[in-house]
C-alpha positions as CSV (number, residue, x, y, z in Angstrom):
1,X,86.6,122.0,109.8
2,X,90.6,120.9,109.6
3,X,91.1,117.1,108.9
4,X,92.0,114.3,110.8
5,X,95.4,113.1,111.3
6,X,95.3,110.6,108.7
7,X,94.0,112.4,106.0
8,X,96.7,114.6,106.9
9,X,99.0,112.3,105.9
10,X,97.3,111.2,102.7
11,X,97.4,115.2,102.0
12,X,101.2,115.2,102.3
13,X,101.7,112.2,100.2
14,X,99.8,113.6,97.3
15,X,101.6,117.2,97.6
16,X,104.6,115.1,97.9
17,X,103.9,112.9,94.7
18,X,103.4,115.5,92.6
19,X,106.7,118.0,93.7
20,X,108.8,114.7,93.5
21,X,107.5,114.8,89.1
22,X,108.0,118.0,88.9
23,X,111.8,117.9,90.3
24,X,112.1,114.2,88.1
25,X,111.2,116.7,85.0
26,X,113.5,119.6,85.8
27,X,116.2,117.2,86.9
28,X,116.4,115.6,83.3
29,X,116.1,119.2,81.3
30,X,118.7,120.9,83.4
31,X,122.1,120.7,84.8
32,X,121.2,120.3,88.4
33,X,119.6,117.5,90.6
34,X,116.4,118.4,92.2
35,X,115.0,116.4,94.9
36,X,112.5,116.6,98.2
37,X,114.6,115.9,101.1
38,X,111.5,116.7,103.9
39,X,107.9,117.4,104.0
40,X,105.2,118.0,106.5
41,X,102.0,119.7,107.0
42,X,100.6,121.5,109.9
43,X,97.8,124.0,110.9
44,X,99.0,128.0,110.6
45,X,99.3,131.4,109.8
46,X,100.8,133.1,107.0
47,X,103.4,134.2,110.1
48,X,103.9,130.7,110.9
49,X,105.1,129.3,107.8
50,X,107.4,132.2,106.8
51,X,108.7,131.5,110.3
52,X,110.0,128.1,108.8
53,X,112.6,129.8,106.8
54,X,116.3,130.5,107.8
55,X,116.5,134.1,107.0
56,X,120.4,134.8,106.3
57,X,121.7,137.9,107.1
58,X,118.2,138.6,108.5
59,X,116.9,138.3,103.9
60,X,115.2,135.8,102.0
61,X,113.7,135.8,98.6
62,X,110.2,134.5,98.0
63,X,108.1,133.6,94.7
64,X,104.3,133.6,95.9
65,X,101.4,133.2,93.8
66,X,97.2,133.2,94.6
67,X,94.6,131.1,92.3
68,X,91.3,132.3,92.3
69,X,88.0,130.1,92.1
70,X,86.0,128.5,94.4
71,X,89.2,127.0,96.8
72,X,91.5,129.4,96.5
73,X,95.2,128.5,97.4
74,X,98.0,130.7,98.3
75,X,101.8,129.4,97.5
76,X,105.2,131.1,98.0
77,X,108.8,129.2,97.7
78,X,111.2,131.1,99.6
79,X,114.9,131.3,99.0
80,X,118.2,132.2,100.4
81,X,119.2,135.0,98.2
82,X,122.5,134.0,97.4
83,X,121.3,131.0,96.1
84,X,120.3,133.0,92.8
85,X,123.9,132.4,91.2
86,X,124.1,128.1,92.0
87,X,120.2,128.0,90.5
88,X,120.8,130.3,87.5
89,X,124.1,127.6,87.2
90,X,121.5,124.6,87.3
91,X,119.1,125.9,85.0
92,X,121.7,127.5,82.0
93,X,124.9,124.6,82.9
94,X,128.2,126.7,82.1
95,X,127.1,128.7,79.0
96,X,125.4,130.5,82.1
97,X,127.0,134.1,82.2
98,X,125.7,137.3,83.7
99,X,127.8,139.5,81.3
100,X,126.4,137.5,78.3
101,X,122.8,136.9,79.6
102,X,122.7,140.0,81.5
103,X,118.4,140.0,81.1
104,X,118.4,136.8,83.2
105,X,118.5,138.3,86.5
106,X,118.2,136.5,89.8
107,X,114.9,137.3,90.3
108,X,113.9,136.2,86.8
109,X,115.5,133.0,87.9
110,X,113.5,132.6,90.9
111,X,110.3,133.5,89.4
112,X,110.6,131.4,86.9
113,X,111.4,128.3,88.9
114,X,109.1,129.3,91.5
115,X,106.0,129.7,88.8
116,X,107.0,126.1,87.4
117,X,107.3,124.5,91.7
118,X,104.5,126.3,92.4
119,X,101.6,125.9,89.3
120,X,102.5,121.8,89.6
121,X,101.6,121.7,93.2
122,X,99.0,123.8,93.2
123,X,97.2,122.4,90.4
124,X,97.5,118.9,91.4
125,X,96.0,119.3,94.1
126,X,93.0,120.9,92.7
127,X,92.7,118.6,90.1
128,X,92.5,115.7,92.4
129,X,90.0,117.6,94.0
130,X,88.3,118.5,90.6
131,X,88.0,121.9,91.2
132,X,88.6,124.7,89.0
133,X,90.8,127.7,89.5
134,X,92.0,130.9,87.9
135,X,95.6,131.0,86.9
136,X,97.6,134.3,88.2
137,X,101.1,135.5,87.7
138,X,103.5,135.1,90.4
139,X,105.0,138.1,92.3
140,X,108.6,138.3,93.9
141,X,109.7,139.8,97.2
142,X,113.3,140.2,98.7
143,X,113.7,141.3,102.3
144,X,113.6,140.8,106.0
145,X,110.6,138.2,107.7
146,X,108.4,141.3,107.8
147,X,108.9,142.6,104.5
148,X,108.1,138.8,102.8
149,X,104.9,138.7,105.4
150,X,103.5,142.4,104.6
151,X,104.1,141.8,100.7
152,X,102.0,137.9,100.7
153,X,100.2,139.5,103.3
154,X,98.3,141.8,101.0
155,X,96.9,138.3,98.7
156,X,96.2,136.4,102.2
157,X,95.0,137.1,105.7
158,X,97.6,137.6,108.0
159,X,95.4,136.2,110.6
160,X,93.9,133.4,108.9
161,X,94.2,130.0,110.2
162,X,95.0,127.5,107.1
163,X,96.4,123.5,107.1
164,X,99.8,124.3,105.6
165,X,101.7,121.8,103.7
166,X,105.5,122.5,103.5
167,X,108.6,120.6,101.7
168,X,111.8,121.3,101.6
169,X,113.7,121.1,98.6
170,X,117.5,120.5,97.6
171,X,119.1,121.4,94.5
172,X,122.5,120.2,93.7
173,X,125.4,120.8,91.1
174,X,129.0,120.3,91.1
175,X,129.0,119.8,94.9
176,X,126.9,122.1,95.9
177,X,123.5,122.3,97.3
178,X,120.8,124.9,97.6
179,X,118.0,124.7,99.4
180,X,114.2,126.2,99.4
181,X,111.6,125.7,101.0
182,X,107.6,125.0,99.2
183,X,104.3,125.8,101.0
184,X,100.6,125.6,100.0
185,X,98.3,127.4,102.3
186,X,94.9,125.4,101.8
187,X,91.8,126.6,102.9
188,X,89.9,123.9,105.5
189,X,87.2,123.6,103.3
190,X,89.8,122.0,100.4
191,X,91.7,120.1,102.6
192,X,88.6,118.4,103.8
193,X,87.7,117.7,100.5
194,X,91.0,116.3,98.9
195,X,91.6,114.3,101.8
196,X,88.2,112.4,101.7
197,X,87.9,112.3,97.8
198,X,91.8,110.2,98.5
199,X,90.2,108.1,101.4
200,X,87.0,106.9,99.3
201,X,90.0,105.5,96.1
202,X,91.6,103.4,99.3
């Protein structure tokens, strides 16, 4: 069973809550300003949040990541590709330089700031929930819509109906902006729960 509208809303405002730390942390330990400009969550398929995303040039890059236990949850942060340069940038300031760091790659990049996004959403929520889970390593795609849905495809059911929660994140530097998008594809079951566990503390 999905939940109501209004623990819906206390859903979004506890995903919310715990991206907007996450982005406080990065923005004070690197040279870029991280922020949560939009947020929503809706019921979907693994098709329908992928959907979300502006694919540029018909490509987009995307960190996704499974947890295991008894609620498991499925993430992915997709990105615009060319975005990999302006992040690296924010993470390394101007010592940043492909010809003197050539091991830091765009997709290190990504992964790595997708596995720090991701792991603070995702076990926030559980822990509010008070459920356990089992920590995996995030995996990195780059391609067309169909490519990013085959490749998370294979960790979740394409078919499967989940409440999706999905914020939109801005990263700026210098005058410039990047933006990504966050999802969490919860299970009914743990939706139900973290909603009413947040509507009993009210």
């Amino acid at each position: 069973m999905f939940m109501k509208e209004e623990e819906n809303q206390i859903f979004r405002r506890l995903a919310v809550s715990s991206l907007e730390r996450c982005l406080a942390r990065l923005s004070k330990t690197s040279a870029g300003a991280w922020e949560v400009t939009g947020s929503v969550v809706f019921r979907g398929t693994l098709p329908d949040a992928v959907g979300q995303h502006d694919f540029k040039n018909n490509s987009a890059a995307a960190v996704y990541s499974k947890v295991k236990g008894a609620f498991p949850v499925t993430s992915m942060m997709l990105f615009d590709p060319e975005d990999a340069g302006h992040l690296s940038k924010c993470f390394f300031e101007n010592s940043f330089s492909r010809d003197a760091r050539p091991e830091i790659t765009g997709e290190v990049v990504l992964l790595e700031l997708g596995n720090i996004v991701l792991n603070s959403l995702v076990n926030a929520v559980l822990s509010f929930a008070k459920k356990s889970s089992i920590p995996s390593m995030p995996r990195y795609v780059e391609g067309a819509p169909q490519q990013v849905i085959d490749a998370v495809g294979k960790v979740v059911g394409l078919n499967r109906n989940f409440r999706i929660f999905k914020a939109t994140l801005l990263t700026s530097r210098n005058g410039r902006a990047g933006k990504s998008e966050v999802f969490a594809l919860i299970p009914g079951k743990l939706a139900a729960v973290v909603g009413k566990v947040t509507l009993l503390d009210e």
